[in-house]
Each structure stands twice: as structure tokens, then as C-alpha cells.
C-alpha positions in Angstrom: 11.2 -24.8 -5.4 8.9 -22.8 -3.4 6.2 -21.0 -5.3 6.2 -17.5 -5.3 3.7 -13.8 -5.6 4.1 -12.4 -8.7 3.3 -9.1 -9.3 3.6 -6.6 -12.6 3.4 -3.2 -12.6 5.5 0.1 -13.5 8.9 1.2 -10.8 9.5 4.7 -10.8 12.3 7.0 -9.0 10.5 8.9 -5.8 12.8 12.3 -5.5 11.2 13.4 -2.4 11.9 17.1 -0.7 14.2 16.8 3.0 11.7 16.5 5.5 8.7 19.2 5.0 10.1 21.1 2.6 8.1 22.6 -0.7 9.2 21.7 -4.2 10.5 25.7 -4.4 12.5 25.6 -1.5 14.4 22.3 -2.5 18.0 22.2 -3.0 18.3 18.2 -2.4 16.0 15.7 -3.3 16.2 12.2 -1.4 16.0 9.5 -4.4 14.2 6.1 -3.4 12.8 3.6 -5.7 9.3 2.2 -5.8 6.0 1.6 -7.7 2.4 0.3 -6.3 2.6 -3.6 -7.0 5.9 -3.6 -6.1 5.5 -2.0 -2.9 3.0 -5.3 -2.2 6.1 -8.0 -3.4 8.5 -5.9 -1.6 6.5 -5.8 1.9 5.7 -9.9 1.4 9.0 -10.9 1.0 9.8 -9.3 4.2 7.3 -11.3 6.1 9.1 -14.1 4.2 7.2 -15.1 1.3 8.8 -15.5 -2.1 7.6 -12.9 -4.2 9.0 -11.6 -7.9 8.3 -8.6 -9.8 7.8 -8.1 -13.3 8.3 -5.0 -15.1 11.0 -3.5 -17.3 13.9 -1.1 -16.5 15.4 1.1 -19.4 19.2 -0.6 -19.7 21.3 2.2 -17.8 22.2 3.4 -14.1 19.3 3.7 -13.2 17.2 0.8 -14.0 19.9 -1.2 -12.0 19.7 1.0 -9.2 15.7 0.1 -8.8 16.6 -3.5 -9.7 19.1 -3.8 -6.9 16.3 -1.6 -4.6 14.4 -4.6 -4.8 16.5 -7.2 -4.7 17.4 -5.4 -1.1 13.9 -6.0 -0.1 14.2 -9.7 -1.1 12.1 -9.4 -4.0 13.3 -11.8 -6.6 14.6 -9.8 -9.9 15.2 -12.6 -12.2 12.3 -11.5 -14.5 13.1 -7.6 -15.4 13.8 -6.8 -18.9 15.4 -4.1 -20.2 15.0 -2.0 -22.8 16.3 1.8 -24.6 13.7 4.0 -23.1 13.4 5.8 -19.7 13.1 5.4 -15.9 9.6 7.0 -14.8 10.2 9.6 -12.0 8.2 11.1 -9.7 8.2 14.0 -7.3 7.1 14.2 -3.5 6.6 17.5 -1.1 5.4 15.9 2.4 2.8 18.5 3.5 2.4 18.8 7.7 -0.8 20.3 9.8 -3.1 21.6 6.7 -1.1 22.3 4.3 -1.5 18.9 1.6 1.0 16.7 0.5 1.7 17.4 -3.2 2.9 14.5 -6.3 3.9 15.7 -9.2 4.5 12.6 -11.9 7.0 12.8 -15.0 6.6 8.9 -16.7 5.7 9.8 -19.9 7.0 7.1 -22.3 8.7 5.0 -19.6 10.2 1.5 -20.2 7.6 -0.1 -18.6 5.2 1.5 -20.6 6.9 0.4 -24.0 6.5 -3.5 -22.6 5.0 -5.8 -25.5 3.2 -8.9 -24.6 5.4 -11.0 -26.8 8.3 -10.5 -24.2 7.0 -12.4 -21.3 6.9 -16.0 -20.7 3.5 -16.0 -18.7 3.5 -19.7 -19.0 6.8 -20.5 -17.4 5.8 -17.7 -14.7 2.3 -19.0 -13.1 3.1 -22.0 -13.3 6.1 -21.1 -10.3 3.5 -18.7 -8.9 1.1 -18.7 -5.6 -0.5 -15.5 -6.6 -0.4 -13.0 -9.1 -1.3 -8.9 -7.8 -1.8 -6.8 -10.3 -3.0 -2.7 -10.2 -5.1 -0.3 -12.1 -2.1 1.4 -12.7 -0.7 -0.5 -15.0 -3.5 -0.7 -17.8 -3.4 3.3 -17.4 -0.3 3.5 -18.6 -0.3 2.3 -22.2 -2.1 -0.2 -24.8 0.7 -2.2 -24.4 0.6 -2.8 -20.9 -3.0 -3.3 -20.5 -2.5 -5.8 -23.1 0.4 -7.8 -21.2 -1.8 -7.0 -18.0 -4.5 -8.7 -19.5 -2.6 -11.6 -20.7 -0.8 -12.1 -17.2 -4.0 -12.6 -15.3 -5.3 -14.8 -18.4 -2.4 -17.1 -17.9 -3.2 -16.7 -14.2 -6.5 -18.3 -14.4 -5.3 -20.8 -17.0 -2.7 -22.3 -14.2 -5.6 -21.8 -11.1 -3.2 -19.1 -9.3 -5.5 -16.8 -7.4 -5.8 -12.9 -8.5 -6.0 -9.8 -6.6 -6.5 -6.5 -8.4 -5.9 -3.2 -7.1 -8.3 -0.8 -8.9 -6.4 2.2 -8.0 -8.1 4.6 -10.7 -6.4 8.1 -11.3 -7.9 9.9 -13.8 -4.8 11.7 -14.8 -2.9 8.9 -15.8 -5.5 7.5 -18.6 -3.9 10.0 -21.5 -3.3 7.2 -24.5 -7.0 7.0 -25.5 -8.9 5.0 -23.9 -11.0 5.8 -20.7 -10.6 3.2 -17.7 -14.5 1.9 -18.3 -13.3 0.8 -21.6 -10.3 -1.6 -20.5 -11.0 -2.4 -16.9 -13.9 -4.4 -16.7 -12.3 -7.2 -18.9 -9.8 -7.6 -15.8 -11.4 -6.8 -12.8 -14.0 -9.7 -14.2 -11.0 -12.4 -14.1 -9.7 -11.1 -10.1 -10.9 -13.6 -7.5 -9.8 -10.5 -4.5 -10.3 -6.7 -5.6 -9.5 -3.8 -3.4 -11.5 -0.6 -4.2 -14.3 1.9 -3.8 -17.1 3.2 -4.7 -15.4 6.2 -7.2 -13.0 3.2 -8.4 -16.2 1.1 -9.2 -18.0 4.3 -11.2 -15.2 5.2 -13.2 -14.0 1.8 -14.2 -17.1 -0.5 -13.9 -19.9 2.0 -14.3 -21.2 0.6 -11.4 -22.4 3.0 -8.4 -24.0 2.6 -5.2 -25.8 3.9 -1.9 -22.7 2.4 0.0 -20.0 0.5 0.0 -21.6 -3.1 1.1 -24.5 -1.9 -1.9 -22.0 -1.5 -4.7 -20.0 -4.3 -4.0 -22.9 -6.6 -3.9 -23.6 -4.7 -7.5 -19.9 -5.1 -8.7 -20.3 -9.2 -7.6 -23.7 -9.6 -9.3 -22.0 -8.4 -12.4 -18.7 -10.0 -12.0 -19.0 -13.3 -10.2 -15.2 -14.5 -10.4 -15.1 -11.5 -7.7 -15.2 -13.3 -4.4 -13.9 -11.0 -1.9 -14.1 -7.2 -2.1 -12.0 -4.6 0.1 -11.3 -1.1 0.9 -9.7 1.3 3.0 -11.6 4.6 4.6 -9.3 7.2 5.5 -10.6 10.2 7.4 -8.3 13.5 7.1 -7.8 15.7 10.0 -5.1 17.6 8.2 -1.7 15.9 6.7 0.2 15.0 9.8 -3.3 13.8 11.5 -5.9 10.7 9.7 -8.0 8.2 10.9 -7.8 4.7 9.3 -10.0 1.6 8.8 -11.3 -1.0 6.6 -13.8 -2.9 5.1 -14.2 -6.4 3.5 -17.5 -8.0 2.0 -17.4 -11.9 1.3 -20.4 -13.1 -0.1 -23.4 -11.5 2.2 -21.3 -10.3 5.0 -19.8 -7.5 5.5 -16.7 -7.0 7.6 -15.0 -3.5 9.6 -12.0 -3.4 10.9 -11.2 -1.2 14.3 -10.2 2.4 14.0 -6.2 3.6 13.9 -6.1 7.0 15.1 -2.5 8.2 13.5 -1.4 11.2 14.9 1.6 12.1 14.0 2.6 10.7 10.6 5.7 10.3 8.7 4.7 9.1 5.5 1.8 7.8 4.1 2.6 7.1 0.7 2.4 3.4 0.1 -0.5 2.6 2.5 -2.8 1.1 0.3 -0.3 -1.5 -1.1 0.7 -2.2 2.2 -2.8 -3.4 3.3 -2.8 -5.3 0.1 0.2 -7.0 1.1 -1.5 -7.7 4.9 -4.8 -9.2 2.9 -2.6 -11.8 0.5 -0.5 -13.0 3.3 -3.4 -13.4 5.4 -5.4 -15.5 2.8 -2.1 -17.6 1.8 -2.1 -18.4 5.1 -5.9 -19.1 5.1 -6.9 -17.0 8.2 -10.6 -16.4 9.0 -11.6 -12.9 7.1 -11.9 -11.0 10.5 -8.0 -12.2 10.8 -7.2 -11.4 7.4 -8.9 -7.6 7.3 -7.1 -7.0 11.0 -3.8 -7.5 10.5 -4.1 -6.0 7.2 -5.0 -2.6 8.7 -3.0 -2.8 11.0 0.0 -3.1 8.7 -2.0 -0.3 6.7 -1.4 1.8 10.2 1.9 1.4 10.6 3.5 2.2 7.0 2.3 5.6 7.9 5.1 5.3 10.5 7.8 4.2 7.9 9.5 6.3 5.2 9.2 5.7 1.8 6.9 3.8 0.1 7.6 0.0 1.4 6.4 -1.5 4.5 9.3 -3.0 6.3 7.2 -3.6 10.0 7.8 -7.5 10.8 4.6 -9.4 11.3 5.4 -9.7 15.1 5.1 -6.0 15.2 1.3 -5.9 13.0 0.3 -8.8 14.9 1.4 -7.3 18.0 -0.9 -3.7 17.3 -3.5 -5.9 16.3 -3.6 -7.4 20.3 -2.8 -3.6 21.2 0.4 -4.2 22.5 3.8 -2.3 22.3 1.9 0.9 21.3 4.8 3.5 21.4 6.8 1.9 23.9 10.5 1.8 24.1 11.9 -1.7 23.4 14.7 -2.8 24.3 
């Protein structure tokens, strides 16, 4: 049996307006299914490597409408649970030109969020795992799931399956009681790769900088299971119009990535998790880092060009804008 990426996290129901159209013109909403560490699984096992997702689905319609969303990416399903409560949802309005795109989040008390650590077999899991992903968003959500967050990447650890962690801090999603610099330190300290910047390092580590290479030298000195630290840099023309790049620091050197001028974009949503995805395939490969942070931009670049939250560009066609070829052209 082949070993697969596991990741946990929350799966929520997109309703996103037709095209450009604001939430008070909307008489149809366009229903997809995603959530941040899924997006990762989802986009890997695409490229072809077995992933799984764990999270849990309230028992109805609509929790087996995002389990069979998955399973249509290839992701395997086997270890959902199900329980009484609710599917999170939430809302999109793409925004074009300079007017901002707009999310507007109703999870409150989700099924994911009512996940107890008793439920999972983390043992049996890692020990069928070649990498465990996990994000910031899921010890925002509840006690509870910090808690089985925590005891995932734990179990990680115990079994020698690398860990990457997402930081992903937003500020309006820590309501339950406890501030992000309170719970996150205990499991960014056990991640071996973390992706974040410097406002994720302040609000979750306490830990600021000059720049990026300064904090992250900062955030390694203090944490030094951290081997590999990355981040994305996004420069914002208006909504249809941004400049992308990265940034990876390994040890002493620091690593940048070339420049994606996206002009005309269809969706950006999803981005971040899909140069997640590029750095884990990359390193379970075990390209160079220059290799690694490349094609993960690149696939960064081209989700933009893809509706809804899940990469679904082949690796020929990242690998191929990373050699800046087939830019735009008609194939056929």
C-alpha cells in the first residue's frame, strides 16, 4: 500500500455570486465545495499522489455532497466521520478592476468544529502517511479541534512523517476564547515546513521582524524543529490585476522566486494552498529548494486562472510555465 498525505482541516459549501455579480444583485448562487487543507490533498492527488482528508461532515445531503466533491478530485474519503451538526458555508462576490472581492463566512458550530480527539485513530493514520499538512484554520475554530490538531501532528512526529503547517491567521475566526498566541506556538514548534508571514508570525508567535528573511531566522531560533520557512508576496493592482512571488529561507539562505504578472484573473481564491501543494510535491520528490519554490509559484500563478478553490493544472502545465513555455497559446 502506497503511503499517502494526510491532511485535517474544516470543508465548507462556497455559494459564489454568477460571474461579477454583488451579493444584492444575486438571484443564483453557484455551490462548490472546499476548505484550505483540502484544497492541498485535493490538488496533490491530481498530480497523482495519494492523499486523504480528515475532517467530519454533519450526516445529511450535504455532507455527502462534499464527500463525493472530493472523492472526484481523487482524494481518498475513507476517514470522514459524521456527526448531527451542520455543514459550514461560506459566501463569495468576485470583485473586477477596483472594486474588492468580498467573503462573508457563516460556520458557526459546524461539524468539524464539534470533532473530539477521541474519535480519530491517529495511530492507524501516520503510520499509512507520507506527510501530514495541517492549517491555522483549524485550531481557530474550536478547543476541540485545536486539541485533535494538536494530537494529529503529535502522532505525526511519533511515526517520523514530516509536517507542514499553514499559519493562515484570521483574526475573525478566533471567537471561542482563546487568542491564536495562546494555542499556536505549541504546533507550529512540532512543523518541520511552515508557510507564513511576518503578520502570521506577530499574531501567533509574538515574534516580529525588519523582514521577512529577519523574522524567520527569529521564528527558527525559537522553534528549531522549523526547518524550512515560506511565503507568498502578492502585489494588488486592483482585483482582476496582481503580481505574485515567493520566498523560502532554509537554514541561512534565502530563496525568491521570479515574478508572475496575472492580468486578467478568474479566481484567486485557493492560491495559497495551491503553492502549498507545489512545495510538498516538490520536497516528496526531493527537488533542490530553487526547484521546489519554482514550480510551487508557478502552480500558485495559475490557480488564479482556475475556478473555484482547487488547482486542477497538470504538472506538465506548472512545469511547463516554469521553462516559460505555452504562455497563452492555443493547443491543440
Amino acid at each position: 500500500m502506497k503511503k499517502k498525505v494526510i491532511s485535517l482541516g474544516d470543508v465548507m459549501m462556497r455559494l459564489s455570486t454568477p460571474g461579477y455579480s454583488r451579493f444584492v444583485q444575486a438571484e443564483t448562487f453557484e455551490v462548490r465545495y472546499a476548505g484550505s487543507e483540502a484544497n492541498v490533498t485535493s490538488a496533490l492527488a491530481g498530480w497523482g499522489f495519494p492523499s486523504a482528508h480528515v475532517t467530519r461532515f454533519p450526516e445529511n445531503d450535504f455532507g455527502r455532497a462534499a464527500t463525493e466533491a472530493l472523492r472526484k478530485c481523487g482524494v481518498d474519503t475513507s476517514y470522514i466521520l459524521y456527526g448531527p451538526e451542520r455543514l459550514g458555508v461560506y459566501f463569495l462576490e468576485n470583485g473586477a478592476m477596483q472594486r474588492a472581492s468580498r467573503i462573508v463566512y457563516d460556520r458557526f458550530d459546524s461539524a468539524f468544529a464539534n470533532i473530539q480527539p477521541n474519535m480519530i485513530d491517529w495511530d492507524e493514520i501516520m503510520q499509512q502517511a507520507s506527510w501530514f499538512h495541517w492549517s491555522g484554520i483549524t485550531p481557530a475554530l474550536s478547543q476541540v479541534a485545536a486539541d485533535v490538531c494538536l494530537q494529529a501532528i503529535e502522532t505525526a512526529r511519533k511515526f517520523n512523517v514530516p509536517v507542514s503547517g499553514d499559519i493562515n491567521y484570521r483574526r475573525n475566526l478566533w471567537q471561542y476564547g482563546k487568542q491564536a498566541h495562546e494555542v499556536m506556538p505549541a504546533l507550529i514548534s512540532l512543523s518541520e515546513i511552515v508557510v507564513g508571514g511576518i503578520t502570521d508570525f506577530e499574531n501567533s508567535l509574538g515574534i516580529s521582524g525588519s523582514d521577512f528573511e529577519s523574522a524567520c531566522k527569529s521564528v527558527m531560533k525559537a522553534h528549531p524543529a522549523i526547518k524550512k520557512i515560506a511565503t507568498t508576496e502578492r502585489a494588488s493592482v486592483s482585483s482582476s490585476h496582481n503580481k505574485i512571488s515567493a520566498q523560502i529561507i532554509s537554514g541561512k539562505s534565502l530563496l525568491k522566486s521570479k515574478t508572475y504578472d496575472l492580468t486578467h484573473i478568474v479566481d484567486r481564491v485557493g492560491a495559497g494552498d495551491a503553492f502549498m501543494a507545489g512545495l510538498i510535491a516538490g520536497w516528496l520528490q526531493s527537488k533542490s529548494d530553487v526547484d521546489t519554490l519554482e514550480f510551487a509559484t508557478a502552480s500558485c500563478a495559475l490557480k488564479h486562472s482556475i475556478e473555484g478553490d482547487v488547482n486542477i493544472c497538470s504538472t506538465d502545465e506548472i512545469e511547463a510555465l516554469v521553462r516559460g513555455e505555452n504562455v497563452g497559446k492555443l493547443l491543440r
